[in-house]
C-alpha positions in Angstrom: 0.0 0.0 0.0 2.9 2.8 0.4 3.5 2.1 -3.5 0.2 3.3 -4.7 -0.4 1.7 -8.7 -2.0 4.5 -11.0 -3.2 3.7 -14.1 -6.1 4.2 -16.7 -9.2 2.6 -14.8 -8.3 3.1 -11.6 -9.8 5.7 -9.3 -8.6 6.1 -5.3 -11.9 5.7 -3.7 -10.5 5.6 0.0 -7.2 5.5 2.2 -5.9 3.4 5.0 -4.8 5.6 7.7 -3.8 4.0 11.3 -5.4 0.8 10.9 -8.4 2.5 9.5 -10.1 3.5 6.6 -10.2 8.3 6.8 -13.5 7.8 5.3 -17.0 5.8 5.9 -17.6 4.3 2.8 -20.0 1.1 1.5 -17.1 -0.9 -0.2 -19.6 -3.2 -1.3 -22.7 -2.1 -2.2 -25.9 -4.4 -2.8 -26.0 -4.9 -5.7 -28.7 -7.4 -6.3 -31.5 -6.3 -4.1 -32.8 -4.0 -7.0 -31.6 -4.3 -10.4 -33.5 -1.6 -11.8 -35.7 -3.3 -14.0 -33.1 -4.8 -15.6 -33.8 -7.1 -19.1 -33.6 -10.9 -18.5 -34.1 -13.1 -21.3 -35.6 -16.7 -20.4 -35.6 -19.6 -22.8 -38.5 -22.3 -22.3 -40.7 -24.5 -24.3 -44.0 -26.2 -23.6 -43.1 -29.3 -21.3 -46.5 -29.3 -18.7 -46.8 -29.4 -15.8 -43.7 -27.3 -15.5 -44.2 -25.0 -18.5 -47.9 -24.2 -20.4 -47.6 -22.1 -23.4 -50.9 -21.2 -24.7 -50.9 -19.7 -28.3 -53.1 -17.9 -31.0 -53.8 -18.8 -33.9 -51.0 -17.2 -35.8 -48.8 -18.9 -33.1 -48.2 -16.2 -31.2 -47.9 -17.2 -27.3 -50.3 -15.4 -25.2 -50.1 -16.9 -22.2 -47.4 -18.6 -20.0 -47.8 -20.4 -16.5 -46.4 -23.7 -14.8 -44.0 -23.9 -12.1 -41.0 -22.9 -13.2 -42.7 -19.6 -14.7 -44.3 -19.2 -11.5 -40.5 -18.9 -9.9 -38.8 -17.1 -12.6 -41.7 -14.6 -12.1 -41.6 -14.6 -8.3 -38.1 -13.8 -8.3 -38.1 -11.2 -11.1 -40.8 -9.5 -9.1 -38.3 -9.3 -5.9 -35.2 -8.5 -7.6 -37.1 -6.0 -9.7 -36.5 -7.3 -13.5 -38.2 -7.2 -16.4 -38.8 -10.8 -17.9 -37.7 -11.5 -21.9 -39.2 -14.6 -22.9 -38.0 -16.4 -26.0 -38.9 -20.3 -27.2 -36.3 -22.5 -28.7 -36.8 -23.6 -32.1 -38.2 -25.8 -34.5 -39.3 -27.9 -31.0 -35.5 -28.6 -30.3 -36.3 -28.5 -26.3 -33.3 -29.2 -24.4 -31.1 -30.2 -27.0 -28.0 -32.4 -27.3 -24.0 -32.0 -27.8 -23.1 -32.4 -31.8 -20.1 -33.8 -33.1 -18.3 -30.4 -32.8 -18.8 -29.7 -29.4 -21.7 -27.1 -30.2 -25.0 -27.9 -29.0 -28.7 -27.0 -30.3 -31.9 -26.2 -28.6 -32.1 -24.8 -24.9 -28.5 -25.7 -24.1 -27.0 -24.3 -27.2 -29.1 -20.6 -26.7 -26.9 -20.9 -23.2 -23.9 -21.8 -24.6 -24.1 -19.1 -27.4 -25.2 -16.8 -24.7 -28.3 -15.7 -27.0 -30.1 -15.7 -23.2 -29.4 -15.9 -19.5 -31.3 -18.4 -18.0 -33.3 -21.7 -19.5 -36.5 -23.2 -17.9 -37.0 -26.8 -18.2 -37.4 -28.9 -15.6 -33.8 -29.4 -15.7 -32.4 -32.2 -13.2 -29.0 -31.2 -11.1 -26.6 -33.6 -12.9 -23.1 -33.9 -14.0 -24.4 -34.0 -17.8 -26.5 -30.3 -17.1 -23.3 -29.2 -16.2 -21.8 -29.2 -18.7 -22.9 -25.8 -20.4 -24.9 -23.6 -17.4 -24.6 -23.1 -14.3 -27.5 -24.9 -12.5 -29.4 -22.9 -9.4 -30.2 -24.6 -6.1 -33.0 -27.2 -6.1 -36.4 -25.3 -5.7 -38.4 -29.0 -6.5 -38.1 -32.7 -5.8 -39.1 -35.7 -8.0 -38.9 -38.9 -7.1 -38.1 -41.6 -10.1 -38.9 -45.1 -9.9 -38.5 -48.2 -12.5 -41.6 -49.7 -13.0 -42.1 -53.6 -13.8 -45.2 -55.6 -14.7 -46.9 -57.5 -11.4 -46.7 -61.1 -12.2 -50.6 -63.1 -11.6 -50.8 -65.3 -8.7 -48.9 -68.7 -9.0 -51.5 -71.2 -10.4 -52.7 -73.4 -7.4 -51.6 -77.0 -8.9 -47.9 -75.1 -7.8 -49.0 -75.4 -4.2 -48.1 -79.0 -4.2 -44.6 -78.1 -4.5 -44.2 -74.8 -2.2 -44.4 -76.4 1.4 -41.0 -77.9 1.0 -37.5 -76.1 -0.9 -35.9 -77.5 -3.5 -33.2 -79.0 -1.3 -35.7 -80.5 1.3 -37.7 -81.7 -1.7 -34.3 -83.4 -2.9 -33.3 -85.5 0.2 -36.5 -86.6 0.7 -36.0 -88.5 -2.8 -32.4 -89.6 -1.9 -34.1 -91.0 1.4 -36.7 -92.6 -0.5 -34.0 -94.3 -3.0 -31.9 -95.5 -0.2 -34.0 -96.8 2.5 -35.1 -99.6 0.0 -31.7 -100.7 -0.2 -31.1 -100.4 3.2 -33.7 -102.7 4.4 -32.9 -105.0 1.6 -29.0 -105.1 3.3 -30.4 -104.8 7.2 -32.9 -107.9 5.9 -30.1 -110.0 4.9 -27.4 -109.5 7.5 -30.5 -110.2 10.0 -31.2 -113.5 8.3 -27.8 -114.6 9.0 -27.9 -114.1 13.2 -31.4 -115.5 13.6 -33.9 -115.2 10.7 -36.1 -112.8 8.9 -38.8 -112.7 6.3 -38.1 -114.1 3.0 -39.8 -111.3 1.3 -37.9 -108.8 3.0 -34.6 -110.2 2.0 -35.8 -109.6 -1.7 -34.7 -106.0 -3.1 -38.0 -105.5 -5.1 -40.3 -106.0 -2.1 -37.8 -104.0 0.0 -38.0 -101.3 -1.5 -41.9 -101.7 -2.0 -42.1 -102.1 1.5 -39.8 -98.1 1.8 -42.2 -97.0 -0.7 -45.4 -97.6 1.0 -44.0 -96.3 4.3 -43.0 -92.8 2.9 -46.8 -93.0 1.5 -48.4 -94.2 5.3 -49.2 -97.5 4.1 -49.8 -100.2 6.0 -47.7 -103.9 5.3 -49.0 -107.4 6.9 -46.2 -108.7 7.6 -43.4 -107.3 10.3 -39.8 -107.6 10.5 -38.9 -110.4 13.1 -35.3 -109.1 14.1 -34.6 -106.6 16.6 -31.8 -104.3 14.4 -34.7 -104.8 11.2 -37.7 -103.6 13.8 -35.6 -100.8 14.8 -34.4 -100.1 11.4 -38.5 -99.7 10.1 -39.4 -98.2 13.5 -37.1 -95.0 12.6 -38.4 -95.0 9.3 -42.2 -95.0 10.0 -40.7 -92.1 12.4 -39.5 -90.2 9.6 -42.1 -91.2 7.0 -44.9 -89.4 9.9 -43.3 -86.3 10.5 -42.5 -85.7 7.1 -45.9 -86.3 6.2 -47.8 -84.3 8.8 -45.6 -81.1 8.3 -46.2 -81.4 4.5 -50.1 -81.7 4.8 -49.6 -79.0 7.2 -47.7 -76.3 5.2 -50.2 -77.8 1.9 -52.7 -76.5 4.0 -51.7 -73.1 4.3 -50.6 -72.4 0.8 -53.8 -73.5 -0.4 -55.7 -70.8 1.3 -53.8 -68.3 0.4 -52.3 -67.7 -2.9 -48.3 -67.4 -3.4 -47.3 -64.3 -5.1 -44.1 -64.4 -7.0 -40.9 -62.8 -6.3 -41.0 -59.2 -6.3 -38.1 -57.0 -7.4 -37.3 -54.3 -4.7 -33.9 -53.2 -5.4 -31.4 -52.3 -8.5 -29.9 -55.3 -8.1 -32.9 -57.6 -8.2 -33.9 -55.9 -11.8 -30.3 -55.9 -13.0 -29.9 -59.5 -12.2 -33.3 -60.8 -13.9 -32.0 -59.9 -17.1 -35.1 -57.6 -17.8 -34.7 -55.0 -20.8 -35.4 -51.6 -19.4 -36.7 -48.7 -21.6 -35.8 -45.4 -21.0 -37.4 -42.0 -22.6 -34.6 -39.8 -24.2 -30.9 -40.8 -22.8 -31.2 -38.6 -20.1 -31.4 -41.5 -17.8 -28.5 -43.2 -19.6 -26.3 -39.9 -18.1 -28.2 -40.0 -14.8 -27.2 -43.8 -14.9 -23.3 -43.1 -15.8 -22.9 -40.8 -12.8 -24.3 -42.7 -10.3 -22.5 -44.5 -7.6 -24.2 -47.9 -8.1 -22.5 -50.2 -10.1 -25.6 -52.2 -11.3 -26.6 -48.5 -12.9 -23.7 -47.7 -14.5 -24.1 -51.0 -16.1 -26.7 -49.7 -17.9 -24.3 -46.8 -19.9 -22.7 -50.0 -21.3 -25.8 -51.3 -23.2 -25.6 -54.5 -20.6 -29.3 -54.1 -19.6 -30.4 -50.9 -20.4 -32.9 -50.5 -23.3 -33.6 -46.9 -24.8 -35.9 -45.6 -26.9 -33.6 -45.8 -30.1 -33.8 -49.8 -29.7 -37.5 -50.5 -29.9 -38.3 -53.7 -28.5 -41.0 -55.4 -30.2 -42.7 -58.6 -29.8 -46.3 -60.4 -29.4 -49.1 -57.8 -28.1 -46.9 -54.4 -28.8 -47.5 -52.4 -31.7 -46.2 -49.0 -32.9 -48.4 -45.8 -32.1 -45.6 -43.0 -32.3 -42.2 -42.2 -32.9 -39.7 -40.4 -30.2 -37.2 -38.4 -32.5 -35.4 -35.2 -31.5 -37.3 -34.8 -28.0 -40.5 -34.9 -29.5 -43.1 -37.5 -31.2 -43.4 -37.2 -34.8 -47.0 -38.3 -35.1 -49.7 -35.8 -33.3 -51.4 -38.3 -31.7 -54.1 -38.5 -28.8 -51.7 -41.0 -27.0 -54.6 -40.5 -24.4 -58.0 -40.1 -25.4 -61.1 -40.2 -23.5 -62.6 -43.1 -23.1 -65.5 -41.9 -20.3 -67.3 -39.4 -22.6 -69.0 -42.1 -24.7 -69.8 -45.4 -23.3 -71.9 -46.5 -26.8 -75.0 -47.9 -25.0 -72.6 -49.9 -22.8 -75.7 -51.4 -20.0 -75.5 -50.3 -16.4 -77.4 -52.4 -13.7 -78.8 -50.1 -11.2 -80.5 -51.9 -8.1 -83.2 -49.7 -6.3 -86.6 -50.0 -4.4 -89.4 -48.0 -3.0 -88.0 -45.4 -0.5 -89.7 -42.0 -0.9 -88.8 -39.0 -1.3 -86.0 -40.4 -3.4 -87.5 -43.5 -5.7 -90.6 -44.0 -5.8 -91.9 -47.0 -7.7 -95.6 -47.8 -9.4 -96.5 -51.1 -10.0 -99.2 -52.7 -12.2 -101.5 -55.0 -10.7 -99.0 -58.2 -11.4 -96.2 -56.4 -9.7 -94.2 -55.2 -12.4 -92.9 -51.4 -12.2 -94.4 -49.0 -14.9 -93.4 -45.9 -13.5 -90.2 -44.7 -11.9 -89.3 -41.5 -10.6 -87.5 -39.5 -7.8 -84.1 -37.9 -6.7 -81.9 -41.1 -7.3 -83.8 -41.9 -10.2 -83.2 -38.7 -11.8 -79.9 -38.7 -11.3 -78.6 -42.0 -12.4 -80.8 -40.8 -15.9 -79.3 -38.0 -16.1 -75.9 -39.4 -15.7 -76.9 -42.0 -18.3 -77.8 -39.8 -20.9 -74.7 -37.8 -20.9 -72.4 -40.6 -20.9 -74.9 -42.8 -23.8 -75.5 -45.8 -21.4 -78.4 -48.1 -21.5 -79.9 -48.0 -17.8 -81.2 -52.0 -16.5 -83.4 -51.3 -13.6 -84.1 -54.6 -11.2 -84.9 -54.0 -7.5 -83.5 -55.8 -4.1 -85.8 -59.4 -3.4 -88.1 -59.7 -0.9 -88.1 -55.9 -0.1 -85.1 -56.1 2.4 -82.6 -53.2 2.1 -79.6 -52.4 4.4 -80.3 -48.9 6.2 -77.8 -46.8 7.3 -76.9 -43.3 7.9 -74.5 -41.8 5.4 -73.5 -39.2 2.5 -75.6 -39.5 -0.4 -74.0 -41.0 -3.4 -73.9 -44.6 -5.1 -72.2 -47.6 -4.4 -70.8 -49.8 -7.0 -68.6 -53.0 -7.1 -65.0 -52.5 -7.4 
């Protein structure tokens, strides 16, 4: 500071004297607080819920809300600026990174610095940051994968599902060898004091296993003590395993098995699932996270985008993703409640005045229906073009109760 630099630009604006400046000044000034109706130009396109452009006929845009106008607005109105809107072209939207390092749409009017900020639902991620500056997070979305819910295992399954496949295994190793076994336990018993013939015969040995894994009965009983003990074990084992498999059968029969569900990345990347993706903003999204079985998908290992159309039995082509936007105007969506063509609805009622009242001929059949609920349900009918089928509750019994008005109907 004792060698003061001078120079074009430079102006002294204070001086350090003692350990203190000789004059009061603001050396920073607010700058921000009011910016004097400064001009900010906004890019943005139609991308709803976040951005609704309404426009004339001759395309001109005459009125723009969603929420991230709603913020740009709020702050403009704070920071006192005046609010430039401009649309990217020929539908571009965000755009993506040529060959050359330029980029089109939304990101290339940043890069080219044709405006100052972009609204677009743009997600905080290492590919966003690669041409603006992103601000901090005003919203949260949560994303999810979404899988088809497998139907119910079929209930001749249930047979199976009280034991696992390992349990299910040794009791068919038990059942191969205990034939055997008796057959050898029959023969070395004949030779210390006598057994049954039919015993010592391997056939009838292991007819006699068979039977006892199946809890039927034989006529004839082993006459040596190691044999008796030998079968007494086995009926032991055949008992057991047959009262906690009627058991479990039991329970699985009541209720239905549901199959496996997939709760984590790693259960859908190791069912070898395709997964589609809209635009390859998820395939960046994917390369920059921390999970391994997501950064799979940047390698093509499981991850399907909209570029590779899968196509098989049941799917059909409605529209074409190309350039951020469909090239087919399609009504991906249309309504399906505004015309039921005649479809019949079965309305239950009976006689409860003020609101239906029913007259009858003399051989009990209605002629003449009319009150509040009645009117209604008509008048419901005719705007939606169904075919009302009127029937009333048997025996004139009818469930009353204290509620809302309204309908009920099955789910």
């Amino acid at each position: 500071m004792n060698q003061l630099y001078w120079g074009p630009g430079v102006r002294r604006i204070n001086t350090w004297y003692r350990h203190r400046f000789t004059r009061q000044l603001d050396l920073f000034p607010d700058k921000v607080s009011d910016l004097q109706g400064a001009i900010l130009k906004v890019s943005t396109f139609n991308y709803e819920p976040c951005n609704f452009l309404h426009r004339a006929e001759n395309g001109t845009v005459v009125l723009r809300y969603g929420v991230d106008i709603e913020v740009v607005i709020a702050v403009a109105r704070v920071l006192n600026m005046t609010l430039d809107f401009t649309e990217t072209s020929n539908g571009e939207m965000w755009g993506e990174e040529l060959e050359n390092g330029s980029w089109y749409g939304l990101m290339g009017q940043l890069q080219r610095h044709e405006v100052d900020i972009g609204l677009a639902n743009l997600f905080i991620s290492s590919h966003n940051l690669q041409v603006p500056d992103l601000t901090s997070p005003y919203r949260t979305e949560m994303m999810c994968f979404m899988t088809r819910t497998e139907p119910p295992l079929p209930q001749w399954q249930s047979l199976a599902f009280p034991f696992h496949q390992w349990t299910w295994l040794a009791v068919l190793v038990g059942l191969i060898v205990s034939g055997p076994l008796l057959f050898l336990m029959a023969r070395a018993s004949d030779r210390c004091g006598g057994e049954l013939r039919s015993l010592q015969s391997l056939s009838y040995s292991w007819y006699y296993a068979f039977g006892v894994h199946f809890c039927e009965a034989h006529d004839s009983l082993p006459r040596s003590a190691s044999t008796q003990i030998f079968v007494l074990f086995l009926w032991l084992y055949t008992m057991i395993l047959t009262m906690v498999y009627s058991n479990s059968l039991k329970a699985f029969l009541l209720v239905k098995k549901q199959p496996t569900m997939m709760e984590t990345i790693q259960d859908l990347y190791e069912s070898g699932l395709e997964v589609a993706g809209l635009t390859e903003l998820y395939k960046y999204e994917f390369a920059s996270s921390s999970s391994p079985y997501l950064q799979s998908g940047t390698e093509g290992e499981w991850v399907l985008y909209m570029n590779q159309l899968y196509w098989g039995p049941g799917v059909r082509r409605i529209n074409t993703w190309y350039h951020h936007r469909f090239t087919r105007q399609l009504d991906l969506f249309p309504d399906k409640m505004a015309d039921f063509q005649g479809a019949v609805l079965k309305v239950s009622t009976f006689t409860y005045e003020p609101c239906n009242v029913l007259h009858r001929a003399e051989n009990g059949t209605v002629v003449l229906r009319y009150g509040v609920d009645v009117y209604l349900v008509k008048a419901v009918a005719q705007a939606l073009n169904i075919t009302l089928e009127f029937t009333e509750t048997e025996n004139g019994i009818f469930i009353n109760a204290i509620c809302s008005l309204g309908y009920f109907s099955h789910q």
